[in-house]
N, C-alpha and C positions, 0 to 999 in steps of 0.2 A: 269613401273615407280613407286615408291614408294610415297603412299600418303601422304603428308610429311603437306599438307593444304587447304583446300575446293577451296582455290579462292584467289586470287592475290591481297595485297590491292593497290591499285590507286590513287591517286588523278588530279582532273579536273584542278588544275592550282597550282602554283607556294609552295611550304610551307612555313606557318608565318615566320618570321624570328624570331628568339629568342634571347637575348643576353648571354644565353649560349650557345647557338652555338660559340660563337665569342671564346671561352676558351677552345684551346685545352687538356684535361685530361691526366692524365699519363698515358700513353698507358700501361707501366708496370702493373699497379693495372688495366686494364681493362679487366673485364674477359670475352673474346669473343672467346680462345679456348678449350671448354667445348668437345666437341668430345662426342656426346652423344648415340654414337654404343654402347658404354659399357654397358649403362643401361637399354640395351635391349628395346625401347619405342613399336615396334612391337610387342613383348612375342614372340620371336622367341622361347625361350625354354622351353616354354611350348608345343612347338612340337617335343622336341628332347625327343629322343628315348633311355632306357637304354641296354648295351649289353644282358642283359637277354632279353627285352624284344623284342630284333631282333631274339636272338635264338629262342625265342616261334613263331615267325610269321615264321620262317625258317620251322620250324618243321611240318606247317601245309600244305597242299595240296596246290600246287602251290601259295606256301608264300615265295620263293624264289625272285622274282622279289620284291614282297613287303618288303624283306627283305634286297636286296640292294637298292631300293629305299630308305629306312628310315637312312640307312647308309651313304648313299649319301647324304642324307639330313642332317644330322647331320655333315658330313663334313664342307658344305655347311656352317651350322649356323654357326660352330665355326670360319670358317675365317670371316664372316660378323662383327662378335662379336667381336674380334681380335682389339685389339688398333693399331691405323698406327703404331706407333714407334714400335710395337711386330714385327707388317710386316717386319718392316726397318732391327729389328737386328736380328729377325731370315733370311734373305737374305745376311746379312751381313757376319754371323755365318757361312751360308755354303757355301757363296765367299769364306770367310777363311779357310773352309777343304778339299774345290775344287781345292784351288789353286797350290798345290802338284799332286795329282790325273789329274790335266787337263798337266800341263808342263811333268809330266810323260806320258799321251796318243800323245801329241805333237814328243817330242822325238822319244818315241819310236815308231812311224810310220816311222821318217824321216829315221830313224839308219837301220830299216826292210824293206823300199823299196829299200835302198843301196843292203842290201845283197838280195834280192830276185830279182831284175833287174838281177844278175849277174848267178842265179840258172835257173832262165825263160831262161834269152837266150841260156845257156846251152842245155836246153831242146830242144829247136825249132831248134836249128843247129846240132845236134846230130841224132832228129830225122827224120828231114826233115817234119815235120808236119803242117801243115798250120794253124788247130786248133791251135796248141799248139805257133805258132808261131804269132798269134792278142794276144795271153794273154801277148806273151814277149814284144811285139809293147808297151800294157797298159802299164806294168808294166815301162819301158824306162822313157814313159811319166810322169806315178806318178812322181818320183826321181824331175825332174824339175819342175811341178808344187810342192810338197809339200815346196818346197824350195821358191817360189813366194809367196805362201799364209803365210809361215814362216815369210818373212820379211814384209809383207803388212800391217799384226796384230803387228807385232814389232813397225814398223812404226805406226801405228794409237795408241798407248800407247803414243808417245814422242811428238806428233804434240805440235806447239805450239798454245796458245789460243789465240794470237792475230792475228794469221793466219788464225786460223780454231776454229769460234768460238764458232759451235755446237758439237767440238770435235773429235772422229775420227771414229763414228759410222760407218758414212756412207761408209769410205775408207773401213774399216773390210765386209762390204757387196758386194762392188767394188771387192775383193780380192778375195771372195767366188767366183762371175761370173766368174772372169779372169780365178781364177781356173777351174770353170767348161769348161770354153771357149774353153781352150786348148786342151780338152777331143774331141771337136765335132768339132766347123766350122773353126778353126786356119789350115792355107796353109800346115804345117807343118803333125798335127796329121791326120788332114783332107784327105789332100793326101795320107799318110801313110795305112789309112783303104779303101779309094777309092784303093789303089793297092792292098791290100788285099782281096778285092772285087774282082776287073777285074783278078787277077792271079786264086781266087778259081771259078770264072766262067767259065775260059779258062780252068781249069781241067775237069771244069763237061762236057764242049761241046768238046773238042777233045781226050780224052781219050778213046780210042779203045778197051782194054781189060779190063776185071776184077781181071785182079791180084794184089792181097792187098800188102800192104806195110809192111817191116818186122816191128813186133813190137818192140819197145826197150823198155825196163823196164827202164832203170835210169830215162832216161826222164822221164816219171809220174812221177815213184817218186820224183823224185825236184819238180816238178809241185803240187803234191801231198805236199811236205812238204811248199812249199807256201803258200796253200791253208790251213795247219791247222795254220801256222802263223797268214795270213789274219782273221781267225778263230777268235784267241786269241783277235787279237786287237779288231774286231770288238764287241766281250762281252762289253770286256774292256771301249772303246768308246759309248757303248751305255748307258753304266751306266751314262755315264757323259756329255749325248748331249744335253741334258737342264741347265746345267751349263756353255757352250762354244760354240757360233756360230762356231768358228773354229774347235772345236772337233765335231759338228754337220756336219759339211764337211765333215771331215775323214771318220765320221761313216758311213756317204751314200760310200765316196770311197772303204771301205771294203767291204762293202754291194756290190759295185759293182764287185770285184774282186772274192769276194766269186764264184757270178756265171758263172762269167768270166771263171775263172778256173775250177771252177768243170765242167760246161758246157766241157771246153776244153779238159779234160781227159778221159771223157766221149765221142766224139765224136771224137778223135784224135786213142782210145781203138777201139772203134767201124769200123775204116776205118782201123784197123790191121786184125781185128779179122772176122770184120761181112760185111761191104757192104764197097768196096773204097772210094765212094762217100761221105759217112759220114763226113769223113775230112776236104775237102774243103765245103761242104755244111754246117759245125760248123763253118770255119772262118770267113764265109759270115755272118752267126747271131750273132758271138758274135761281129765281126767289127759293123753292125749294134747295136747292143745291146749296147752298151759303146756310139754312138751316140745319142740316145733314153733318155736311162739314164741319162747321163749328162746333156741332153735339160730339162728335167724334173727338174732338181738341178737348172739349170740357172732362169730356169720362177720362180721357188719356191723363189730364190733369189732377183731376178728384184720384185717379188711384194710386199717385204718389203724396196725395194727402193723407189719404188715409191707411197709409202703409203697405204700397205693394212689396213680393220681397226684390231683393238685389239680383242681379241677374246671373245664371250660371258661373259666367267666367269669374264673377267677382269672388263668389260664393267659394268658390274652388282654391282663389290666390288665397284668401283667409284660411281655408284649411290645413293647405299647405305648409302657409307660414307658422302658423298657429303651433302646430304638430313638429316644426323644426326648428322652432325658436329654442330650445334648449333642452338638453338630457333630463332635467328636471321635472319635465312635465312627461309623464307616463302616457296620459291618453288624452283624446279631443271627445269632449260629451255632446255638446252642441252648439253649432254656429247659426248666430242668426243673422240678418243683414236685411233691412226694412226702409223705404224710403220713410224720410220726416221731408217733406219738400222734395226739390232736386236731390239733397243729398241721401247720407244713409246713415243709419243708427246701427251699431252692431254692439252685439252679445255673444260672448265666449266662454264655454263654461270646458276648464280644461281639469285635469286631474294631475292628482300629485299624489305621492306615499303618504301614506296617511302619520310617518312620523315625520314629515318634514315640518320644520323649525315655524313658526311663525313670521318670523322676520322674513324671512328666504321666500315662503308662499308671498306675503305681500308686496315684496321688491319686484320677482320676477313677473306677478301679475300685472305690479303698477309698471313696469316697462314695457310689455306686451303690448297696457293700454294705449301708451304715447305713443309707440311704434305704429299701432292701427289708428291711431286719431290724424298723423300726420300722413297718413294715404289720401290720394288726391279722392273726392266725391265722400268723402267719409267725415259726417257733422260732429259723431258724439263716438264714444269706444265705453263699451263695459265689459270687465272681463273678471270672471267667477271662478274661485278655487273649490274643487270640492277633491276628499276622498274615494269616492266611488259614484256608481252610474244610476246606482236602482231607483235613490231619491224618492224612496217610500216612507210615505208620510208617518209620525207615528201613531196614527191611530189604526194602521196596517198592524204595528207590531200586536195589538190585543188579540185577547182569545177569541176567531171566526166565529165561534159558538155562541158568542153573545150577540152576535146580530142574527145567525144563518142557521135554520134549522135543518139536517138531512133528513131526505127521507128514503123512498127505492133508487136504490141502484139501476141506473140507465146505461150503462157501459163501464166495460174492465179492459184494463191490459196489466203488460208486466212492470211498468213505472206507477200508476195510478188508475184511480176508478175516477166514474163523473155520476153525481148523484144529484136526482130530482130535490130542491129543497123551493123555502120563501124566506122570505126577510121579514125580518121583525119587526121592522119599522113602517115598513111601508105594507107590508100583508102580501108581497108580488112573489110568484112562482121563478124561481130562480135555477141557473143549471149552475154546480159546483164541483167543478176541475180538480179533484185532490191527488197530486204526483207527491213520490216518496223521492224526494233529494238524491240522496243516502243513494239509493237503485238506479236513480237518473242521473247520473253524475255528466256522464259523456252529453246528453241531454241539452245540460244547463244553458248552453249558446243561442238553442232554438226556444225554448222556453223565455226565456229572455224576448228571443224578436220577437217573437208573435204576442206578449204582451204588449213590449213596447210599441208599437203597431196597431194593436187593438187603442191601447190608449189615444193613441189620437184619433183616433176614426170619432165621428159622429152621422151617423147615416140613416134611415130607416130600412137600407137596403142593406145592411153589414150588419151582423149580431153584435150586439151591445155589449161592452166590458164593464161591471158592474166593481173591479177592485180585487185586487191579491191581498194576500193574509198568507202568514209565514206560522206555521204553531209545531214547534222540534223542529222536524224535519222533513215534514208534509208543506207544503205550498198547497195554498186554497188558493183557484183560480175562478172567480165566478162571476157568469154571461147569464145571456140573457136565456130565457127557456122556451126554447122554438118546441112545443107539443105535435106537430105536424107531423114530425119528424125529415131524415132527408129524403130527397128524390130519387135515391138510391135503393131506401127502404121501401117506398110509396111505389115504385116499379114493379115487386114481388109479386103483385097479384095480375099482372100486365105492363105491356109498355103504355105512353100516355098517345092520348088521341092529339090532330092536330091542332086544334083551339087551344087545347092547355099549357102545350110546349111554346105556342106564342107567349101567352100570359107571363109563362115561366122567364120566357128569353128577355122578352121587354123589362119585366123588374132586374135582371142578371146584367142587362146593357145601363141601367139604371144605376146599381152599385160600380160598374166597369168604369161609368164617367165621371160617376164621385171619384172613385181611387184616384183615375187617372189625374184628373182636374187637381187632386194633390202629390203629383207626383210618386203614388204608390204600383207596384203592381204584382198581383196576387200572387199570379206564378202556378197556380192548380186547381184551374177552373173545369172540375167534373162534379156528375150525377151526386157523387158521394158527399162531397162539398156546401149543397144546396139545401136547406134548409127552409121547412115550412112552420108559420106560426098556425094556432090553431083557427083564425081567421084567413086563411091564405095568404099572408107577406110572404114576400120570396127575401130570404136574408144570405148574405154570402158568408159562409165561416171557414174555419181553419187559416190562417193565416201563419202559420209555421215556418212557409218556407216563400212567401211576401219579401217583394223587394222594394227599397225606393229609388227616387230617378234626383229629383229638385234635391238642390242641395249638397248631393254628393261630387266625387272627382268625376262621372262619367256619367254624360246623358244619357247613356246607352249600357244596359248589363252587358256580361259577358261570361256570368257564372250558368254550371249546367245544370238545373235543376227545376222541375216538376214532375210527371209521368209522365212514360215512355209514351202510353197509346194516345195521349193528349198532348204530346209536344211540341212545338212550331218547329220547321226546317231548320230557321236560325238559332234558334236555343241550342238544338241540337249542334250544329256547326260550328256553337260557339264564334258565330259571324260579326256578335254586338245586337243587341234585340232592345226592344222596347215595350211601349202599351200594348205595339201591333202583336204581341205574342199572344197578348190574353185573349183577341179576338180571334186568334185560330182557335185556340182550347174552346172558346166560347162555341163555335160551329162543329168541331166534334163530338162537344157537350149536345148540341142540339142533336144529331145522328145519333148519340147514344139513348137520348128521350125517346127518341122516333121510333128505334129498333133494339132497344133492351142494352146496346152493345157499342163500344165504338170499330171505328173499321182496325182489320188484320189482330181482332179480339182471338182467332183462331191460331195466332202466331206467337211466337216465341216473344218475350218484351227487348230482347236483345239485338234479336233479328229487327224488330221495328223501328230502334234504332236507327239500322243501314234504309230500311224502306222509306221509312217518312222523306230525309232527304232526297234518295235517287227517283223516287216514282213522282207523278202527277197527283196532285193533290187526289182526297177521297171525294166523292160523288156520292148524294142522297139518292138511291135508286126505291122506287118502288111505289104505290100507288100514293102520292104528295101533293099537292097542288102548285103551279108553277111558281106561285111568290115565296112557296117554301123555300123547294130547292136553289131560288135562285141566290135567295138569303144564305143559303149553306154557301151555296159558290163564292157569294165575296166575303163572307168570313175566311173562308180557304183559299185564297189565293197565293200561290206561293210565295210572290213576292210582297214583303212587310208593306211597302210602300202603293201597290194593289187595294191593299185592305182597309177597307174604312172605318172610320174610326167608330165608337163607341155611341157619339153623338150622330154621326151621319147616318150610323144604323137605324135609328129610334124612328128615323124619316122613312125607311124604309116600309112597302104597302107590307108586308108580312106581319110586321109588328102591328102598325097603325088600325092592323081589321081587331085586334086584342079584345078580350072582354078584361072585366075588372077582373081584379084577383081573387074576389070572395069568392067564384066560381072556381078556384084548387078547393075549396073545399068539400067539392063532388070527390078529391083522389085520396084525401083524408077518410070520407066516409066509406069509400069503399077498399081501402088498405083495411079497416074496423073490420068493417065487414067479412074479408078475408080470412083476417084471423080470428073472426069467430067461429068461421067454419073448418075451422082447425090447418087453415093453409101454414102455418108459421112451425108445425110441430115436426117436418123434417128440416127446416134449419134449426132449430135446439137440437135435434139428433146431431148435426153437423157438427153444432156448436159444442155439444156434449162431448163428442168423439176427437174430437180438437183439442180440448182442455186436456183428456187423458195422454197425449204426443209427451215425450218423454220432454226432459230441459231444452234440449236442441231443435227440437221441433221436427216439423218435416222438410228434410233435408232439402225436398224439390224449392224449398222459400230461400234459398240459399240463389237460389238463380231469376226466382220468380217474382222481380221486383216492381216499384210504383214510384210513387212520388221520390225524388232524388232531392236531398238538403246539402247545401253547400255551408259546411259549418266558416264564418270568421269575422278576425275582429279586429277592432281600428286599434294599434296601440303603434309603438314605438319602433321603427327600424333595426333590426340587427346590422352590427358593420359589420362589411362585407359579407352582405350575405350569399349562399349558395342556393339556387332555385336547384329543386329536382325535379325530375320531367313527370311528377305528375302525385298527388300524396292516396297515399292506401285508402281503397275504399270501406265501405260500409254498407251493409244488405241489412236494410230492417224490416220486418212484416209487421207492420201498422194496422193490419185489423179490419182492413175496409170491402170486405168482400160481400156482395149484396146475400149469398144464400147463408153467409157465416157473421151476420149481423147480430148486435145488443140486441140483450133483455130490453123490452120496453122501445119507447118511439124516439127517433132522435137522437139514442145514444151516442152511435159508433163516430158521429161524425164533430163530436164535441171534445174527444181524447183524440190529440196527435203524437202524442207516445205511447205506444203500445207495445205487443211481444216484439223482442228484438232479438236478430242473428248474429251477431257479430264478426267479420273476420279485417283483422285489421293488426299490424306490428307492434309489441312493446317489450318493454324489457323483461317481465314477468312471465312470458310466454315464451317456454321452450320448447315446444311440440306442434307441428305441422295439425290441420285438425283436417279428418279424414272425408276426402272428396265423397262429393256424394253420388250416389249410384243413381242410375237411369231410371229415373221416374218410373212407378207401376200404374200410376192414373194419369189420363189426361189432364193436363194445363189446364186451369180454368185462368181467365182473364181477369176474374174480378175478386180475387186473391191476391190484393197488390199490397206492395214493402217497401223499400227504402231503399234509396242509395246516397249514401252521403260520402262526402269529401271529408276527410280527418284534416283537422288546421296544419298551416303547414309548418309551425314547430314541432310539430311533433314526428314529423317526417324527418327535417334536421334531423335530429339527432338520432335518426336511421346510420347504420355503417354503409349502407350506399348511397351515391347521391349522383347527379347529372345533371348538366346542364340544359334548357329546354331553349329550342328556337323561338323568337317571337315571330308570332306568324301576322301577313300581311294582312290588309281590308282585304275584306271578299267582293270580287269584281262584281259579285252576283248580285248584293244588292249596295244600294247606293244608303251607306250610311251619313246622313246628314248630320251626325255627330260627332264622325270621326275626326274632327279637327281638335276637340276638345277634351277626346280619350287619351290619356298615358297607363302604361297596367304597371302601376307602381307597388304590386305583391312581386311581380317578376325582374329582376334587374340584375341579369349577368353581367360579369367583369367585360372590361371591355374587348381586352386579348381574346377571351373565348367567343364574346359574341359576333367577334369577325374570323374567327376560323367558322363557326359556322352560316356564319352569314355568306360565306362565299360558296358553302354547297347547295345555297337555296338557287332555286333556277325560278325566274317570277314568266313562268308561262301564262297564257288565255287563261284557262283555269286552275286554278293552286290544287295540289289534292290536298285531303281530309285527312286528316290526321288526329281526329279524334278519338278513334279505337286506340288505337297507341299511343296517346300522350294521358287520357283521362283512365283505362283501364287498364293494359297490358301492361305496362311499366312501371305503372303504381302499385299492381296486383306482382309483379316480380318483387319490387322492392319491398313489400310488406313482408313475403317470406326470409330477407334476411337476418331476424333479429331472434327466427325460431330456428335457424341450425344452426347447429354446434361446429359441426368440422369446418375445418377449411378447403376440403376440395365440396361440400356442399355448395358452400359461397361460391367456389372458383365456376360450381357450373351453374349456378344462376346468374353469375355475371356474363356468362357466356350464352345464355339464352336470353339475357336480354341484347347485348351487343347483336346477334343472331335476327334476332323481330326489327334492330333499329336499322340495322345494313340493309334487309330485304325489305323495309318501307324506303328507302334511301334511294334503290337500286329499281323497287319497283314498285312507285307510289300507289298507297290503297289496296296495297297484298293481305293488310294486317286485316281490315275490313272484308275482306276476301275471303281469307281462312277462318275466321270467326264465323262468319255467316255460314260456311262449310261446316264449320263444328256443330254448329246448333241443327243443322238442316242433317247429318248426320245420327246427331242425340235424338232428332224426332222420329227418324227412320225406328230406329232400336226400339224408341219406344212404340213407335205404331207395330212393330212384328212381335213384339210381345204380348 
């Protein structure tokens, strides 16, 4: 989503009334269609690329990908850049050169199934061929459908508009089915290929001898001159099937004739020539084959009937536009874009200040809408003003107490508790999310997604969002009530044997493919995460730090965030990732089932960082069965594109030997079991001893982090703005440690805000806060926190700032999405980005640079706003200059000395 403004403005009640409001202005002289694409407010070109300088990337060692990437990209800008009305009349332009070209491909199919119906039957009566005789069946059929889909398009041109008053899209898509209809389950064609069938079956099973059948030349050749006919058109047709749904028909019809027929001359030759059999064994597949086919046209067609959405690029030119239509609109809430027929129905729901005028909201929206009604493939345009995003309903605003009764407390932190309750209405055992606003301030961004997020979900695999309720300054946030507790807590009494971590994986691949399937992705799939109901469903929860893909400007993320011990290479590398990320986390989830832990749990979370990338993926070691471990291997594969997807998993024998799920409830009974025998009473010691830590907590959570959140938000471009190389972090300890677990089952993993560390820049802060000292206990790994990203206005307005390189595709993997990525948060001047664009050297492999762009320099820059002197600053400016020269000079030093630093701090603390 394009950041178009930090934050929504709002107001708490009604706006002044003004007695100029009372006068409405001449909408003529109001100038609210500024269309501000044109003036570039991103500096998209200052990334475009000139033709020399693609040939120079071409020219170098695997600079080919980088050099249609930069081409793509540059497509890319130019239509973003693109005024609507250029869209309108360059669409316009090639309706009008089309229109010839398409009534000629029309034609001349109908005129060429006449004469070729009449050369096929020739054929098939001549030779006696049964191949040859399904291709004459097809061709019969062509003749009468092209003649239905003729008049159906004819008709959807003349409709009238008071009849039909979306027009005649959707008849033009009706007409494609019909068409294809007639090809597969119509009584007619249907039956014709069932005898085609049962006659070439009855040849293969009563046929006595091997004596072949005479061959006859003429027949192929008519067959043969059909087939270069079919030929011609199909070129012809293809040229022009994004100009004509109905020319889009034809050309799959050619397409199918093509091998209809050659198929049939080839196997019709072959039962003269080579085996009898061949003959009737061809009619049997292409009669099949014309059925197949045509199914495949029909689905293709039914799901722009019934609303598939718009496809990426389109999706992306709307948002853009949307977002840079004028200073007026604050923020972009949601774009929709859905076929009605060929074309698209879109809805746009933008935001504006909530004192804006009346008049002004409706001028600029009704210009928006013309603006996108008159884009090419676009039927209808709706476009929505609202004040803000939350769009909770009012029967959110009553008091949660009238529906929601609490009961025990199931987890605590330092924003909100989550307590066991049931609904009034329904009698159902419910879990109730209550954060204190007020405390969660910094908060608010994440709370927000992981609603909005829950909201759309419907899954039986994803815990269920049951409604938020706002009462003061408490948010009631309440889900559904997994009793089971997570997988996290259900490990305490043992790790799980191997039957059950199938069970587990299979319903975890099962939420993986819902998300995916809607363009979601989780982003922090561990033990802690997994939740059981008290029947054994396996539900995915926490959704905090969830991303979506559909929709947005970029198929592909490129933000850093979930846990360190569960992170994919490319998360890590900030490479551009996707679904394939969640199915790594997935496979180190399954090693952590296996053996209590995930791999290098014995290491630093900082340190694993640098490892996940540079090492060989982890390996399931130890007594497993081989369809285990082999399932860990292709989840792990390092490269994204290795990894199977979520759906191809499910095929997998590992899964496939699964029992039902009712059978976790052997790991429910014996977690009970556990803590009746008092195992649970040195974690409350834990937990007791924990609560007593002073404000600050224990210093070591300062370093000892987990899940990383990337706080941000789509609003309004700043001009000219300045990127700095990287905005101040955040260490949060979120509470998820298995021996430092909730009262009760299920708690810990239903609160994602929990105790929190802070170290991050502001203006109120003038005190350095005091490093912390060399750990006295060891690390434990499942004592994991937070690292979030602070938005990045609020870095702005840091006194230091600097300019960040944008870094290239990574050669390492092949992002199939890089054509359609632009990082429109980062957009240096242009001056600067070619001073530095010419110290980049684009070697075999780029170094990494993400020690130094996401922490050291961000971690510099946040201490500026806490000292006072000026030679303080002068020598933080100099230690960072210092870290930027010596990655500069000698890429991967930063990564280097870090990993030194850590592997030094453990020293200390192992001699201690």
């Amino acid at each position: 989503m394009v950041d178009e403004k930090a934050s929504v403005s709002t107001s708490n009640g009604s706006p002044a009334f003004r007695a100029s409001d009372t006068v409405v202005p001449d909408h003529q002289s109001a100038n609210v269609d500024l269309e501000r694409a044109v003036e570039d407010p991103f500096h998209f070109r200052d990334a475009f690329k000139t033709p020399a300088e693609i040939d120079e990337l071409r020219r170098r060692k695997k600079g080919k990908r980088l050099a249609a990437y930069h081409g793509n990209q540059n497509t890319l800008i130019e239509s973003l850049l693109k005024p609507m009305d250029e869209h309108t009349s360059d669409a316009r332009i090639d309706e009008a050169a089309a229109r010839l070209p398409v009534k000629i491909a029309v034609w001349a199919s109908l005129i060429a199934n006449f004469c070729l119906c009449v050369l096929q039957l020739y054929a098939a009566v001549s030779s006696l061929s049964l191949s040859l005789l399904a291709t004459a069946i097809d061709a019969i059929f062509d003749i009468g459908s092209n003649i239905l889909l003729f008049w159906l398009h004819k008709k959807a041109d003349k409709l009238n508009a008071n009849d039909w008053p979306v027009g005649g899209a959707r008849l033009e898509t009706i007409g494609n089915i019909v068409y294809g209809f007639l090809f597969t389950t119509n009584h007619r064609m249907g039956s014709v290929n069932l005898v085609v069938i049962v006659e070439s079956t009855q040849s293969l099973i009563t046929k006595r001898n091997d004596d072949l059948k005479e061959f006859h030349l003429p027949s192929i050749l008519a067959v043969a001159a059909a087939l270069a006919v079919k030929l011609v058109l199909f070129i012809y047709c293809f040229s022009l099937r994004k100009k004509s749904s109905q020319v889009l028909v034809l050309w799959e019809d050619h397409r199918n004739d093509l091998w209809i027929n050659g198929f049939g001359i080839l196997m019709s030759t072959g039962g003269s020539k080579l085996r009898w059999w061949l003959d009737p064994m061809g009619a049997i597949i292409i009669a099949l084959g014309v059925v197949v086919s045509w199914g495949r046209t029909i689905y293709t067609q039914f799901e722009l009937l019934a609303g598939k959405s718009a496809s990426h690029d389109f999706l992306q030119l709307l948002v853009y536009k949307s977002a840079t239509f004028s200073p007026e609109i604050d923020k972009i809430d949601t774009v929709r874009a859905y076929h009605s027929g060929p074309d698209y129905f879109v809805e746009i729901d933008i935001v504006m200040d909530a004192n804006t005028p009346l008049w002004k909201a409706h001028d600029l929206s009704q210009s928006l809408q013309e603006k996108i009604e008159v884009l090419p493939n676009v039927e209808r345009a709706f476009v929505h003003v609202d004040y803000e995003t939350t769009h909770t309903p009012d029967s959110q605003h009553q008091d949660p107490e009238e529906f929601y009764v609490k009961q025990d407390r199931i987890g605590k932190g330092s924003f909100g508790e989550v307590y066991k309750g049931y609904d009034k209405r329904t009698q159902k055992t419910v879990a109730i999310k209550i954060i204190d606003l007020e405390s969660a301030e910094d908060e608010i961004e994440d709370i927000q997604q992981e609603i909005q997020i829950l909201s759309q979900l419907d899954s039986p695999h994803v815990t269920k969002y049951h409604g938020s309720y706002l009462k003061g300054s408490n948010l009631w946030i309440v889900m559904e009530y997994c009793s089971g507790g997570s997988c996290s807590d259900l490990m305490k009494p043992g790790v799980f044997r191997e039957e059950y971590i199938a069970i587990i994986v299979r319903e975890l691949l099962r939420g993986l493919e819902y998300l995916h399937s809607e363009g979601k992705l989780h982003r922090d799939i561990k033990a802690a995460n997994i939740l059981l109901s008290a029947g054994g469903e396996v539900k995915l929860a926490d959704f905090g730090v969830s991303g979506q893909l559909s929709g947005t400007l970029s198929a592909k993320k490129n933000t850093f965030v979930g846990t360190p011990y569960w992170m994919s290479p490319e998360v890590i590398k900030q490479s551009g990732y996707d679904h394939k990320a969640d199915i790594w986390s997935l496979g180190i989830t399954a090693i952590e089932l296996a053996k209590g832990e995930p791999p290098y749990a014995e290491l630093h979370p900082m340190k694993v960082l640098f490892l996940i990338p540079k090492n060989p993926p982890p390996v399931l070691d130890g007594n497993f069965s081989k369809p285990f471990r082999e399932f860990v291997s292709y989840c792990l594969q390092r490269d994204p594109r290795d990894r199977p997807s979520a759906r191809d998993l499910l095929k997998h024998k590992f899964i496939r030997m699964a029992k039902k799920t009712s059978y976790l409830t052997e790991l429910i009974e014996r977690h009970e079991r556990w803590k009746a025998e008092g195992g649970d009473r040195h974690d409350e010691e834990d937990h007791h001893s924990a609560s007593d830590l002073p404000a600050s907590g224990d210093p070591e959570d300062l370093w000892d982090f987990g899940t990383v959140r990337h706080a941000a938000t789509v609003g309004r471009a700043h001009q000219n703005p300045v990127q700095v190389s990287g905005p101040p972090l955040t260490w949060e300890n979120n509470g998820t440690r298995r021996s430092d677990g909730s009262s009760g089952s299920g708690g810990s993993s239903y609160l994602s805000t929990n105790s929190s560390i802070t170290v991050k820049g502001g203006a109120d802060q003038r005190e350095l806060p005091p490093l912390p000292p060399s750990p006295a206990q060891p690390r434990r790994v499942d004592q994991q926190a937070t690292v979030r990203h602070m938005p990045a206005d609020n870095v702005r307005n840091s006194q230091h700032s600097s300019v960040s390189v944008p870094r290239e595709p990574s050669d390492e993997y092949d992002d199939e999405y890089d054509d359609q990525y632009t990082d429109y948060g980062h957009a240096p001047g242009a001056a600067q980005l070619s001073d530095k664009l010419n110290q980049v050297q684009l070697e075999d492999d780029l170094p990494d640079t993400t020690m130094l762009d996401s922490v050291i320099l961000p971690a510099i820059a946040s201490l500026f706003p806490r000292v006072s002197s000026q030679e303080a600053r002068v020598a933080l400016s100099a230690l960072q200059r210092a870290f930027t020269d010596a990655e500069r000079i000698i890429p991967g030093v930063t990564m280097e000395l870090v990993n030194e630093i850590v592997d030094s701090v453990e020293h200390v603390e192992d001699d201690r």
